[in-house]
C-alpha positions in Angstrom: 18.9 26.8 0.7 18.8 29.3 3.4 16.1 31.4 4.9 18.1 33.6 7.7 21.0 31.8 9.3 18.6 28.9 10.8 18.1 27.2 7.3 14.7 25.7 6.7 14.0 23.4 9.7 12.3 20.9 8.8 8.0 21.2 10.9 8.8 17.2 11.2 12.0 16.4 12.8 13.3 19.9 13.1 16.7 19.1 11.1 17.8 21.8 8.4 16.3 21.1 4.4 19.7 21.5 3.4 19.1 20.5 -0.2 16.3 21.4 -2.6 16.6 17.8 -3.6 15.6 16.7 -0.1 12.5 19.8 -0.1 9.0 18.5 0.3 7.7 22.4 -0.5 9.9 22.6 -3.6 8.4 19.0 -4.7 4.7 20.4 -3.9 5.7 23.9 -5.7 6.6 21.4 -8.8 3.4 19.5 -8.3 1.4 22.7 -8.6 0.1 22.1 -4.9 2.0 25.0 -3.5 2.3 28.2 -5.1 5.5 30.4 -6.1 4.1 33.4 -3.9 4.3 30.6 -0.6 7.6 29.7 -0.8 8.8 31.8 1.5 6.0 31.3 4.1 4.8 28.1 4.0 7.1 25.5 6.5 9.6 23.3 5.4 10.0 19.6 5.6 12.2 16.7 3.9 10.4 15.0 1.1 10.7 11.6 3.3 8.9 13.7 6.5 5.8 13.6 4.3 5.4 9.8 3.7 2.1 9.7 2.2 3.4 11.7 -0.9 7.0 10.2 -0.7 5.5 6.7 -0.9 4.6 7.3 -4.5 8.3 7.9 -5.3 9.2 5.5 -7.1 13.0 5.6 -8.9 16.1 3.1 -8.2 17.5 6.4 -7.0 15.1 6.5 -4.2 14.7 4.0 -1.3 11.2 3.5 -1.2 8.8 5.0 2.0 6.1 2.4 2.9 3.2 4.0 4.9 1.1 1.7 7.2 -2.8 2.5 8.0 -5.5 4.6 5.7 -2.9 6.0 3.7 -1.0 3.3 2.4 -1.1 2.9 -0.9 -1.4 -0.3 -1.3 -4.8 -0.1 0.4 -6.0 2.1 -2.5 -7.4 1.8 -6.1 -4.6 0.6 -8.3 -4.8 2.3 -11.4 -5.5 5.9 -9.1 -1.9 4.3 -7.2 -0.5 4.1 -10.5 -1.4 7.8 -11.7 -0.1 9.1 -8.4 3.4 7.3 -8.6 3.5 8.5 -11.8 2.6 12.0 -11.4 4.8 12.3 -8.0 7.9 10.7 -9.7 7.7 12.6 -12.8 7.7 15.6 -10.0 10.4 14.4 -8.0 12.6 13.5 -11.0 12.1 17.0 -12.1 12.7 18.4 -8.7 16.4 16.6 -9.3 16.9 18.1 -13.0 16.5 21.8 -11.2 18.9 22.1 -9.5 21.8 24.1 -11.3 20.1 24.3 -14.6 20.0 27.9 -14.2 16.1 27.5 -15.4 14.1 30.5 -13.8 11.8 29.2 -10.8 8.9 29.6 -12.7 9.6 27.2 -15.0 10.1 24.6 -12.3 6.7 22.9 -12.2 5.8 20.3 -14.6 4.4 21.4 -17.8 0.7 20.5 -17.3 1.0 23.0 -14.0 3.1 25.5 -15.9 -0.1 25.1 -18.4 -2.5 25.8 -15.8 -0.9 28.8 -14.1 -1.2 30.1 -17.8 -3.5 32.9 -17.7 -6.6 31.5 -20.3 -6.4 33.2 -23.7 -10.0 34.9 -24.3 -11.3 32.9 -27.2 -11.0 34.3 -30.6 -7.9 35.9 -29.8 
């Protein structure tokens, strides 16, 4: 990834997003919480800079981010916990399979955003 010769600096801890692996706005994008159109405006950070969505990451493949306070998510409803980790993984996992697949961008989000993005047929069509 590279926007100019700086990279994308990270808002958090002002290190370069070298990977999209390691991209908290390419992980949103996927989630369907940032849009295509943003990419190139909205700022950068690493997936772990944003722990209260990194917490619900949960794979062997990535060490797990524990939040403390009102966002910990272990202070919150479990089953709503459980969605979350499930939706965020699924998101993250996909944000892995990406990379090099030669898949266009805008068939990077999950399917149920890809789905929503969909323009609505009219009915009866």
């Amino acid at each position: 990834m590279a926007h100019c010769e700086q990279g994308y600096l990270c808002e958090v801890c002002g290190i370069d997003v070298e990977e999209i692996t390691d991209s908290d706005l390419y992980l949103r994008f996927i989630l369907g919480l940032v849009e295509a159109r943003e990419l190139l405006h909205v700022r950068e950070r690493h997936i772990r800079c944003n722990p209260t969505q990194a917490q619900f990451i949960v794979d062997e493949r990535f060490a797990p981010v524990v939040v403390e306070g009102p966002f910990d998510k272990r202070r919150q409803d479990h089953s709503a916990t459980h969605e979350e980790e499930e939706r965020v993984t699924r998101g993250w996992r996909r944000l892995q399979e990406v990379v090099g697949s030669g898949i266009p961008i805008t068939e990077y989000p999950l399917p149920e955003v890809i789905e929503r993005m969909q323009p609505r047929r009219a009915k009866g069509t």
